[in-house]
MARSE-118246 format. One record per residue: residue number from 1; residue in three letters; y, x negated, z negated of N, C-alpha, C in turn. Coordinates in Angstrom, 1 decimal, m for minus. Layout:
<atoms>
+-----+-----+--------+--------+--------+---------+--------+--------+--------+--------+--------+
!   k !   r ! nnorth !  neast !    nup ! canorth ! caeast !   caup ! cnorth !  ceast !    cup !
+-----+-----+--------+--------+--------+---------+--------+--------+--------+--------+--------+
! NUM ! ALA !      Y !      X !      Z !       Y !      X !      Z !      Y !      X !      Z !
...
+-----+-----+--------+--------+--------+---------+--------+--------+--------+--------+--------+
</atoms>
This chain:
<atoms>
+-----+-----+--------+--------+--------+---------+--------+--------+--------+--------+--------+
!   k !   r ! nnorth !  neast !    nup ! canorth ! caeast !   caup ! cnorth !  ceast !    cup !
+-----+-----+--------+--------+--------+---------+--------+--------+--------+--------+--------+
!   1 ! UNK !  m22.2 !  m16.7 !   m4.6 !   m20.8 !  m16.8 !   m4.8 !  m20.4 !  m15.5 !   m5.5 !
!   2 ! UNK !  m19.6 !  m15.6 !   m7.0 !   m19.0 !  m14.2 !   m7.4 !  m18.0 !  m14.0 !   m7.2 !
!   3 ! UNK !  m17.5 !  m12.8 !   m6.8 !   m16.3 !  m12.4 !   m6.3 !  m15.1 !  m12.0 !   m7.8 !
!   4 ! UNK !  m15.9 !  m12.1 !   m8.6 !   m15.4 !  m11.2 !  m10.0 !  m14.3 !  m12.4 !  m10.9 !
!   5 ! UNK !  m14.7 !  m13.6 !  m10.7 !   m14.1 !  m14.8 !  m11.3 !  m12.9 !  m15.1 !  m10.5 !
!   6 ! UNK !  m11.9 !  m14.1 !  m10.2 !   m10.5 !  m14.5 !   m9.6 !  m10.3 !  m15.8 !   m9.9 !
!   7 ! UNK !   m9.8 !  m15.9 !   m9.0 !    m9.0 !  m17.5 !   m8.9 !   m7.6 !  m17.4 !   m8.4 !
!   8 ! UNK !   m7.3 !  m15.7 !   m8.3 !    m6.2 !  m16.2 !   m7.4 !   m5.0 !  m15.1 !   m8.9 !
!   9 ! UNK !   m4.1 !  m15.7 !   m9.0 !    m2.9 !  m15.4 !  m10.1 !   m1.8 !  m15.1 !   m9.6 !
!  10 ! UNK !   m1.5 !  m13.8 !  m10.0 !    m0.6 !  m13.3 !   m9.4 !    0.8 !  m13.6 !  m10.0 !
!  11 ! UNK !    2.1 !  m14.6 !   m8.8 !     3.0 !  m14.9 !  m10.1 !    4.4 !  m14.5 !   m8.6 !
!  12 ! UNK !    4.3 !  m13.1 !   m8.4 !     5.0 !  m13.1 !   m7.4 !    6.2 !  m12.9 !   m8.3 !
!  13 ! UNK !    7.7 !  m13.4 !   m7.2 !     9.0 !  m13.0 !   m7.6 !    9.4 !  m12.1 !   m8.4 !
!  14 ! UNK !   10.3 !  m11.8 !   m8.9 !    10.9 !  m10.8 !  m10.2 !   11.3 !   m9.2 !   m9.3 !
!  15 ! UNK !   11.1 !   m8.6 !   m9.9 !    12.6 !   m7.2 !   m9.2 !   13.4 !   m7.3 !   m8.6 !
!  16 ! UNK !   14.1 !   m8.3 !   m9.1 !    15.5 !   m8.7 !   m8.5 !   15.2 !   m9.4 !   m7.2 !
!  17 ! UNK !   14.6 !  m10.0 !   m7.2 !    14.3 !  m11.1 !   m5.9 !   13.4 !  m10.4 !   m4.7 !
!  18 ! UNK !   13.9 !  m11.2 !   m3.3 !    13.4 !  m10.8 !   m2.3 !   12.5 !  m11.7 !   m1.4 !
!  19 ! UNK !   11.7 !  m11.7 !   m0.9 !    11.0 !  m12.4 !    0.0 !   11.5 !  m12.5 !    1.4 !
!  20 ! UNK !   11.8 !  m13.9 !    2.2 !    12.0 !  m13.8 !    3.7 !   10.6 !  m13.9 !    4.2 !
!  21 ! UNK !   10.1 !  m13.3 !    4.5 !     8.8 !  m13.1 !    5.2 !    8.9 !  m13.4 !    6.8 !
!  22 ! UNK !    9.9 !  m13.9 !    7.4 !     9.5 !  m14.7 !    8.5 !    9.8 !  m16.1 !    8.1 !
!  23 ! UNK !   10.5 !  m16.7 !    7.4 !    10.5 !  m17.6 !    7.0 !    9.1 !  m18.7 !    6.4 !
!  24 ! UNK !    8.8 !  m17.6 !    5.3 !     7.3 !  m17.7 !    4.5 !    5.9 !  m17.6 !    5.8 !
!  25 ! UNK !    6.1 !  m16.6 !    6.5 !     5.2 !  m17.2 !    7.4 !    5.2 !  m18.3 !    8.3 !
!  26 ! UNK !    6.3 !  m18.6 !    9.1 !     6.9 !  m19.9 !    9.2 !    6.3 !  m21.4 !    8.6 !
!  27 ! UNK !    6.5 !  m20.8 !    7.1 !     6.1 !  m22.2 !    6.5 !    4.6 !  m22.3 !    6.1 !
!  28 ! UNK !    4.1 !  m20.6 !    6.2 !     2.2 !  m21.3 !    6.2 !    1.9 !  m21.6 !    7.6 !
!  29 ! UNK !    2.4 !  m21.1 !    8.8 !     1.8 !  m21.4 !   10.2 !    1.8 !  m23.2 !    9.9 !
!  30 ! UNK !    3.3 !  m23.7 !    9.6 !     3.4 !  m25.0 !    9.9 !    2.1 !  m25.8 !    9.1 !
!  31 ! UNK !    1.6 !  m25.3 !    7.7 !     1.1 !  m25.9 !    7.2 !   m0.5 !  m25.6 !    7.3 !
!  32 ! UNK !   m0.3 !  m24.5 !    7.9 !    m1.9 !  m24.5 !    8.9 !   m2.0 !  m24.1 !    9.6 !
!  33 ! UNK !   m2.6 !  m24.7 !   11.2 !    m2.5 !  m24.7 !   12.2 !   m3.4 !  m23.3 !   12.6 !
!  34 ! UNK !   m3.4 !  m22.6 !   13.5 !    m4.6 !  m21.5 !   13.9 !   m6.0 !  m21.9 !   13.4 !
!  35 ! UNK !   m6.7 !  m22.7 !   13.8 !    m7.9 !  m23.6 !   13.5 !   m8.2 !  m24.1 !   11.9 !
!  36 ! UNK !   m9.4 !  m23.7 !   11.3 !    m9.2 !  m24.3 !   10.2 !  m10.5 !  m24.5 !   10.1 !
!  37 ! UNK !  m10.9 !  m25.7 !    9.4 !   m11.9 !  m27.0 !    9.2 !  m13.0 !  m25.9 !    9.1 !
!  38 ! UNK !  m14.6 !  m26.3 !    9.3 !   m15.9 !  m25.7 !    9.1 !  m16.0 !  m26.2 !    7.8 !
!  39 ! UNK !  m16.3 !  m24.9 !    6.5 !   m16.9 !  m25.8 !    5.6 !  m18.0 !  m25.3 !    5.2 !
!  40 ! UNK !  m18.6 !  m25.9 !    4.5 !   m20.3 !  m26.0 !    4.8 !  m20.7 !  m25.9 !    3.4 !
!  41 ! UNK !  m20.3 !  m25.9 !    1.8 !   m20.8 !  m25.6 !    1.1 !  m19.7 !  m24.6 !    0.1 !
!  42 ! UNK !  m20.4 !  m24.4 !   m1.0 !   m19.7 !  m23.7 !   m1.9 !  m18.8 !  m24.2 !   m2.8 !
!  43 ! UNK !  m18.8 !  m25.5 !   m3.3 !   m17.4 !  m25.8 !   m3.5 !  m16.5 !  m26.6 !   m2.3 !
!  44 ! UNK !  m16.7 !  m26.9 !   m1.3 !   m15.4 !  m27.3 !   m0.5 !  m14.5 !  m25.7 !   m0.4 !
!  45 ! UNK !  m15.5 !  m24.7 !   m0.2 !   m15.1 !  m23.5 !   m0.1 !  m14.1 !  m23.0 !   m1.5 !
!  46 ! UNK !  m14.5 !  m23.1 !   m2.4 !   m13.9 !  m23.1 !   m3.8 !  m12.6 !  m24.3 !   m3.7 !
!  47 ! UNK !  m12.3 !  m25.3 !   m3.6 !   m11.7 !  m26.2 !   m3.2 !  m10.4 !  m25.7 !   m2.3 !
!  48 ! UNK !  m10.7 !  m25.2 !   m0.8 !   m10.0 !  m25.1 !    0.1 !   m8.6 !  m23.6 !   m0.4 !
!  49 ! UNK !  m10.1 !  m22.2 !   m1.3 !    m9.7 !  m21.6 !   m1.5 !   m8.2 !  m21.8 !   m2.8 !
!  50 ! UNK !   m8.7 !  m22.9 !   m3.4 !    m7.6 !  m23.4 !   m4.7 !   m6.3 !  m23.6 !   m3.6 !
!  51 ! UNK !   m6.3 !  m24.6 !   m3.0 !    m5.6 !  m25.1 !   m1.7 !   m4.4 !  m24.0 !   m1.2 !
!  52 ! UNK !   m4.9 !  m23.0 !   m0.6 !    m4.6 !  m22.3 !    0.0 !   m3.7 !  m21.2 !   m0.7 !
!  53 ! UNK !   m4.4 !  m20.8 !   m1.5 !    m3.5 !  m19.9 !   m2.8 !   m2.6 !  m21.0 !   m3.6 !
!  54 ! UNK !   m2.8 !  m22.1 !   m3.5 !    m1.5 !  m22.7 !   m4.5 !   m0.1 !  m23.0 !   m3.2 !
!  55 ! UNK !   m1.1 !  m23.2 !   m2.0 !     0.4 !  m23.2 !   m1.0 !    1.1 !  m21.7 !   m0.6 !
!  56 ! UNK !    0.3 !  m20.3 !   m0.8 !     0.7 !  m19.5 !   m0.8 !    1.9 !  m19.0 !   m1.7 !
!  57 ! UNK !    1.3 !  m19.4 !   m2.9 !     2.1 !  m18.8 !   m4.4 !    3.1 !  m20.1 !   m4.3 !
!  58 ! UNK !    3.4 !  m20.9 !   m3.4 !     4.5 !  m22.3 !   m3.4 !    5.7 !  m21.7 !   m2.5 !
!  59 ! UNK !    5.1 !  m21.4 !   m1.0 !     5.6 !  m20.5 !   m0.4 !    6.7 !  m19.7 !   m0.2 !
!  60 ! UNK !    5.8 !  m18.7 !   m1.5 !     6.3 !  m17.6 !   m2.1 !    7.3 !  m17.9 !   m2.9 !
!  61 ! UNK !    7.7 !  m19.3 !   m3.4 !     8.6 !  m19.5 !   m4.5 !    9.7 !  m19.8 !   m3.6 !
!  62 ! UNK !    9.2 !  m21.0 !   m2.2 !    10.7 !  m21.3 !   m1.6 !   11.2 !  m19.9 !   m0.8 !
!  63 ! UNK !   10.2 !  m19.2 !   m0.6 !    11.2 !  m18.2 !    0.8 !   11.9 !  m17.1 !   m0.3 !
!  64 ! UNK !   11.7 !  m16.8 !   m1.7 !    12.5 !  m15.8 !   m2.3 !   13.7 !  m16.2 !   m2.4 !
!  65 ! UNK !   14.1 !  m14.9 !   m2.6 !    15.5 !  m15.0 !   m3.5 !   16.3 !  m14.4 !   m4.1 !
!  66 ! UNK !   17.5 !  m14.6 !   m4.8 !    17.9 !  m13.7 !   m5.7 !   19.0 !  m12.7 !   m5.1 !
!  67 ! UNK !   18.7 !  m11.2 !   m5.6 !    19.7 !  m10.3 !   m5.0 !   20.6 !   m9.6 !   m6.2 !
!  68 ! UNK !   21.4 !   m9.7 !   m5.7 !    22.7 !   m9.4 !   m6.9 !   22.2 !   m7.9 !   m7.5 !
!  69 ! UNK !   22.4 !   m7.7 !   m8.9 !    22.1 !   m6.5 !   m9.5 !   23.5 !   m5.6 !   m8.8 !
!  70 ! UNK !   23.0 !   m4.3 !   m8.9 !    23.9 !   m3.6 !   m8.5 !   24.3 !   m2.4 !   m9.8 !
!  71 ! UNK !   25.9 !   m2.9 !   m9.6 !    26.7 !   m2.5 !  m11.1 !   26.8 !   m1.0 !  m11.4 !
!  72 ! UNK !   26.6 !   m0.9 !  m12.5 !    26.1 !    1.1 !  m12.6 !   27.9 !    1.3 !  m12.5 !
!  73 ! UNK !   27.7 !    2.5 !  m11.4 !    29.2 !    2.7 !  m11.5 !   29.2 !    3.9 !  m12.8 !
!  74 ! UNK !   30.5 !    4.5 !  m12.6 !    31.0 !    5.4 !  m13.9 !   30.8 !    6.7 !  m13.6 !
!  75 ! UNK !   30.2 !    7.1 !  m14.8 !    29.6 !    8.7 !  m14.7 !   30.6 !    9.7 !  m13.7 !
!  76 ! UNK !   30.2 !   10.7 !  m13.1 !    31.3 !   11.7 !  m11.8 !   31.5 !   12.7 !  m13.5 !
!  77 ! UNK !   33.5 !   13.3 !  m13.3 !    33.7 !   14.2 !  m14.0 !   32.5 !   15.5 !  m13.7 !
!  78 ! UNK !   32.4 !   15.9 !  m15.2 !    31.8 !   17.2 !  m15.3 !   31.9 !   18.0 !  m14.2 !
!  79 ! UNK !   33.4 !   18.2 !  m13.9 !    34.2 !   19.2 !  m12.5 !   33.1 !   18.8 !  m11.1 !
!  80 ! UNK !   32.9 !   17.6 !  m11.4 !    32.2 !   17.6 !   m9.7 !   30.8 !   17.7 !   m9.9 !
!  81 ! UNK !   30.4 !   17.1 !  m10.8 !    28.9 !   17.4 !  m11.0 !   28.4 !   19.1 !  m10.6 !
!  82 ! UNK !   29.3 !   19.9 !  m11.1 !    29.1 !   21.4 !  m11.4 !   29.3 !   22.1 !   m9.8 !
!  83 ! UNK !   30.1 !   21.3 !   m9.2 !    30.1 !   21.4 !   m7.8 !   29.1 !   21.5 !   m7.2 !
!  84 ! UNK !   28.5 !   19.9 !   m7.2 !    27.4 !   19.3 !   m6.8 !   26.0 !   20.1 !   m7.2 !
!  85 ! UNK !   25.9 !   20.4 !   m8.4 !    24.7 !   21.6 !   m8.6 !   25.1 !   22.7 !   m8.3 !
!  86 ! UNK !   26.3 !   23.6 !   m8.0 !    26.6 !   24.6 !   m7.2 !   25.7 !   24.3 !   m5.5 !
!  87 ! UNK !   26.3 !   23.3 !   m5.1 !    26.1 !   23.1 !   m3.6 !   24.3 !   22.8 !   m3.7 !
!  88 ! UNK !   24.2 !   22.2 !   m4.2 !    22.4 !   22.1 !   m4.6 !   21.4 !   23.5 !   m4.3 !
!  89 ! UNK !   22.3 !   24.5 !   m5.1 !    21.6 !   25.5 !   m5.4 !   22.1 !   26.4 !   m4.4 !
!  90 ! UNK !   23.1 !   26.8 !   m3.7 !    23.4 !   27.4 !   m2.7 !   22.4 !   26.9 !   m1.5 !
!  91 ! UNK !   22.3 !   25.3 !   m1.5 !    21.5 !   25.0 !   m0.3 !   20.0 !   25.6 !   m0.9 !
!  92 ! UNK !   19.6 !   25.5 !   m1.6 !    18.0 !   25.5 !   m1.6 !   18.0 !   26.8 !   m1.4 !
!  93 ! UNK !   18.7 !   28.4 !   m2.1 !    18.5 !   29.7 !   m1.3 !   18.9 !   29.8 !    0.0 !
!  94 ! UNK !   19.6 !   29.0 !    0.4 !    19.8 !   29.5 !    2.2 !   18.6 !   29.0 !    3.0 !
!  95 ! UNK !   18.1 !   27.6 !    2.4 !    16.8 !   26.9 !    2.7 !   15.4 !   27.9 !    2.5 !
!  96 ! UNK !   15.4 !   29.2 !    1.6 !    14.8 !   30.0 !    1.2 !   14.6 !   31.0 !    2.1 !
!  97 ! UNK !   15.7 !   31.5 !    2.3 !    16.6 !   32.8 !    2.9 !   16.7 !   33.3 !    4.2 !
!  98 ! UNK !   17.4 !   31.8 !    4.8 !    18.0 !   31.6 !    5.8 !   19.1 !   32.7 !    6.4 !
!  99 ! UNK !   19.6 !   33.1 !    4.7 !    21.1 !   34.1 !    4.9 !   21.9 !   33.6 !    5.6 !
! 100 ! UNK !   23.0 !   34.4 !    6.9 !    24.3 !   33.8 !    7.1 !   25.0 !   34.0 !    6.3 !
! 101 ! UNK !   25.2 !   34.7 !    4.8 !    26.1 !   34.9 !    4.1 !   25.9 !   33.7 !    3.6 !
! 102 ! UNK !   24.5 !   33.3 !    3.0 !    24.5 !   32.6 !    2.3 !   25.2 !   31.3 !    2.7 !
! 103 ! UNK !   24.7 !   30.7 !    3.8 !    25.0 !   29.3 !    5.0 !   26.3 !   29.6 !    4.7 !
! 104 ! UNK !   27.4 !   30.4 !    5.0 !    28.8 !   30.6 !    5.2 !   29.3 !   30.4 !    3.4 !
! 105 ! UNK !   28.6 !   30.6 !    2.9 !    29.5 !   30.4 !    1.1 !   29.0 !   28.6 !    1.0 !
! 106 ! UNK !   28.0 !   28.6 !    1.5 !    27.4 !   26.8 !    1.7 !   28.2 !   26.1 !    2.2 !
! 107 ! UNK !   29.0 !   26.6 !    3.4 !    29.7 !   25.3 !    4.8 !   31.3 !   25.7 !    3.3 !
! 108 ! UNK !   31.3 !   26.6 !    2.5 !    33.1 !   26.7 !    1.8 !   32.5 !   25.5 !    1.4 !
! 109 ! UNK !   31.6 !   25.3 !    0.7 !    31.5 !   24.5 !   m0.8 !   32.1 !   23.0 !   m0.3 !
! 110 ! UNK !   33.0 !   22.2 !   m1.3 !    33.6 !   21.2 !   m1.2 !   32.6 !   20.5 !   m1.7 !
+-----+-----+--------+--------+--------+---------+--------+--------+--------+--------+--------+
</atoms>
């Protein structure tokens, strides 16, 4: 048996989409019980394996779903940005420092 001849194709959901994964397991438990058949040669084995990965990748198609893109909001004025990398950079020297002057000009920053 070669292991190199994939059989299995990967055609999982998009970016956008999500998997219920109790669900999806849910629906392989039901459709195989704990117990599964003895098989005895190399294609039942090839066979079961087709089987198995096409209910998987089936599965995988009912338990996804689609999640709303999230809408780019609108750029922050310049004024706050400059803030915002003010307070950035105050924090990372007091994170350096561990000045109280510094910490005390950090807790002003708006």
């Amino acid at each position: 048996m070669t292991i190199s001849d994939s059989i299995i194709i990967s055609n999982l959901p998009a970016a956008n989409k999500k998997i219920n994964w109790a669900k999806f397991k849910q629906a392989l438990l039901r459709k195989y019980p704990k117990q599964i058949a003895k098989l005895t040669n190399s294609s039942e084995i090839y066979n079961e394996v087709l089987l198995i990965t096409s209910d998987i990748q089936s599965a995988i198609a009912k338990c996804s779903y689609s999640v709303n893109q999230i809408q780019v909001s609108r750029p922050l004025p310049t004024k706050n940005l400059q803030k915002i990398t003010i307070k950035r950079i105050l924090r990372k020297d007091w994170q350096c420092s561990r000045s109280p002057t510094v910490k005390s000009i950090l807790n002003a920053q708006i």
